[in-house]
N, C-alpha and C positions, 0 to 999 in steps of 0.2 A: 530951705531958708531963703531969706531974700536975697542974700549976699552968695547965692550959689552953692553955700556948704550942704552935707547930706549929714544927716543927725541921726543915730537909731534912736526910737521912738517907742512907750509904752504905753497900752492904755489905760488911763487911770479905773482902779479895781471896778467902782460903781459900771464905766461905760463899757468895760469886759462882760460884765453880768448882764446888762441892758439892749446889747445890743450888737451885730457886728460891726466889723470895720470891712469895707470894699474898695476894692483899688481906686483909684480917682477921686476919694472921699476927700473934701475941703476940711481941715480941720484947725481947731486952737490949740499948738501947743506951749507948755514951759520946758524953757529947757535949761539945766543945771548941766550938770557933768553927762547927762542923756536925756531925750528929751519924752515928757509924760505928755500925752495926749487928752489933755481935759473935755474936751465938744468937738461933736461932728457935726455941720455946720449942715443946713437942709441941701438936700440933691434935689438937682437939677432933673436926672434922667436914672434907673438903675438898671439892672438886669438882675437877675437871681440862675447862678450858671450859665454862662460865667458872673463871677462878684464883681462886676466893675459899674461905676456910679458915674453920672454927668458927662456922658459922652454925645455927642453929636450925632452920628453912625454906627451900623453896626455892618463889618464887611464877612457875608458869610459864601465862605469858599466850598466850592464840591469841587470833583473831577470824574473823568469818566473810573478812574480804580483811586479808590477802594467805590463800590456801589455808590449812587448816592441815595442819602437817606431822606427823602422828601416829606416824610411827617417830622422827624428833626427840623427842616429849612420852616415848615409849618409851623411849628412851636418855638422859633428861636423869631420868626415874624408875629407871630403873639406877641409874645414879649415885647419886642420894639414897638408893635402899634402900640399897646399898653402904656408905654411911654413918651410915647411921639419923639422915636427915633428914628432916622431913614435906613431902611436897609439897601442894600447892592448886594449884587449876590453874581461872585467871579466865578465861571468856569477856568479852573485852572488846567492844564497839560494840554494845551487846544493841538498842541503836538501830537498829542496820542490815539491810535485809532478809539475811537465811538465818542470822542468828545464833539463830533458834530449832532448826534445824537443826543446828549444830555443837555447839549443847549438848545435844540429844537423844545425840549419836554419842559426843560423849564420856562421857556419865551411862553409853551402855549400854558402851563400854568400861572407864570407870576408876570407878566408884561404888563399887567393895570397896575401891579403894586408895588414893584421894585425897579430899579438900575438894573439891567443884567449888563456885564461883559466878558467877553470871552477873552482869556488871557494865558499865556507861557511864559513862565519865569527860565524857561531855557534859550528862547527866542525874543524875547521881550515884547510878545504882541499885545498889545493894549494896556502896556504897565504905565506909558506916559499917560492914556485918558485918566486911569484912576488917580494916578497922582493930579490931577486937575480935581476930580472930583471929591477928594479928601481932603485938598490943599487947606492949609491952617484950621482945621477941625482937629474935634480930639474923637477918635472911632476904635472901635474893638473888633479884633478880627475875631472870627467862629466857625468851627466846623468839624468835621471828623477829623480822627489822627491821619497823617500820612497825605491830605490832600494836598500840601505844601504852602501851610499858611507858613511858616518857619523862611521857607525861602524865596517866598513873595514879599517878607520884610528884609531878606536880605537885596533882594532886586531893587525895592524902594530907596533904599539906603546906600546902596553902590557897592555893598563892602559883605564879606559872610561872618556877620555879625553870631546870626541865631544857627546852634546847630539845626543838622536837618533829622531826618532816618527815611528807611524805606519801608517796604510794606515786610507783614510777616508775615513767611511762608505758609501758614496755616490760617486758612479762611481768606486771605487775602485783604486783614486787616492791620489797620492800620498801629506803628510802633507809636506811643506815645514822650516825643523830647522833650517838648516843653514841658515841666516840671513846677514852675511858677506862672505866674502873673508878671511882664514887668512892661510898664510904661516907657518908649522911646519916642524922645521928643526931633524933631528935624530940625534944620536950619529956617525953613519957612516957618515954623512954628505948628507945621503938624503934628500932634499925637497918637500914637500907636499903640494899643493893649493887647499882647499876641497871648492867647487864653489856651491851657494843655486841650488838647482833642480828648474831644469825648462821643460816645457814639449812645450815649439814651439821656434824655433830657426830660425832665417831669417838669408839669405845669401846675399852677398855683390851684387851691382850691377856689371854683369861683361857680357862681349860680348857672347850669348848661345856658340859660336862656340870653346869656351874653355871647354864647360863644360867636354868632353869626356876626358880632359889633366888631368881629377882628379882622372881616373877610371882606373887605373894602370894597373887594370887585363883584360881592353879591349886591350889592347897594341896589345898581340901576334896576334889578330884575325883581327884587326883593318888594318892589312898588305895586307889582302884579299879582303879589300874593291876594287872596282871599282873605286870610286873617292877617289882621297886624303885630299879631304876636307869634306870627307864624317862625316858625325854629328851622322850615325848611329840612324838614328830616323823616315824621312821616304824615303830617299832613297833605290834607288833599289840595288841587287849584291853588301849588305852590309854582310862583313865575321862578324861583331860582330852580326848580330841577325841570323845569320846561327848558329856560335857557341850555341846560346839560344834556338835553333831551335834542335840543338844536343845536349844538356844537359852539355855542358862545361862551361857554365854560367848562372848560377840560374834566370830562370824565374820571380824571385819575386826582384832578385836585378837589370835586368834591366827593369821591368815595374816602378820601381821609379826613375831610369834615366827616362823614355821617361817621365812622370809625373814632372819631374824637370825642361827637357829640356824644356818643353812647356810651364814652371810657369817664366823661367828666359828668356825664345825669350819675352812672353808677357813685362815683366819688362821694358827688353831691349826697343821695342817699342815704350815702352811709357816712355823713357827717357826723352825727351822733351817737355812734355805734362804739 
């Protein structure tokens, strides 16, 4: 409300049928003894897992444990180009042995297309760059359970706001605390959307032959194709898997394109089915 109170909020029967509601949605509401929520007002920016709408960023965390899962960071950077959101993307535990490792893999994967930095919420190493880098935006953090998005908002914020957990003994995956969605605002006017961990992420149904419009850093090579509607997957006298071919494009980032493209032509397919 504008006067700072907090109202629960329902939504009126029509916009429950019509449609979701996502965290950070702008909306109109009346309020009586509680308030109904008549319009959701156009977004700005969304994601679809996590539900959050009109965000700025999106800060997605790995570490070296639990694994990190690189076709996840793949699909959660879909999305945000899809949107025209910035992603960053924290190596968290830089304390912990092989986190020099998983930030080597991803600089040589994502450095044309993201922020990386390398950060310890135990040591506070690089927690002041990001807070420059987030300062008065409204961003969503993302990533598996257990890489300690939880207590990199509590680092932010000075205080052990969000609980944490640790990994589970079995598989070496991660416990999942966060349970909701909830928006923390700062003093500076940053926003914060800490989203529960999750470890498989599906992508929207969309025509394979967009998939390459997500891969920003095939762009330059993509010019040396032979065909212009080249897919870069198995045609011939394609400049993006020459570039792969000559080390300008990380072997490991586009064997999960070609694993992608053949998971979303299948989709596409069987659209009708």
């Amino acid at each position: 409300m504008d006067n700072g109170d907090k109202v629960k909020c329902f939504p009126r029967g029509k916009l429950k049928q019509n449609g979701e509601l996502f965290i950070g949605d702008v909306v109109d509401v009346v309020v009586d003894k509680e308030g109904v929520i008549e319009n959701v007002r156009e977004r700005r920016t969304q994601l679809v897992r996590p539900y959050v709408s009109n965000m700025d960023g999106i800060v997605i965390v790995l570490a070296p444990l639990p694994k990190p899962d690189m076709m996840l960071v793949d699909k959660l950077i879909i999305g945000a180009t899809e949107n025209g959101i910035q992603p960053i993307i924290c190596i968290n535990k830089a304390d912990m042995e092989g986190a020099d490792v998983v930030a080597q893999e991803v600089a040589d994967d994502y450095k044309e297309i993201a922020d990386i930095l390398v950060i310890s919420t135990q040591t506070y190493q690089g927690i002041d760059m990001l807070k420059q880098k987030i300062k008065g935006k409204f961003i969503c953090l993302a990533g598996q359970s257990a890489v300690g998005k939880s207590s990199l908002i509590n680092c932010i914020l000075g205080e052990d706001k969000m609980k944490t957990g640790d990994l589970s003994k079995k598989g070496d995956r991660g416990k999942n605390t966060t349970r909701h969605i909830e928006i923390i605002t700062l003093d500076d006017g940053t926003q914060i959307a800490d989203t529960c961990g999750f470890n498989r992420l599906e992508i929207p149904l969309f025509d394979p032959s967009r998939l390459s419009t997500y891969y920003t850093d095939f762009d330059e090579y993509a010019q040396e194709c032979k065909f212009r509607c080249c897919n870069h997957y198995k045609e011939e006298d394609c400049g993006v898997k020459k570039a792969v071919s000559e080390g300008k494009i990380a072997q490991s980032r586009y064997d999960r394109y070609a694993k992608l493209f053949e998971y979303v032509e299948k989709k596409w397919i069987k659209r009708y089915d």
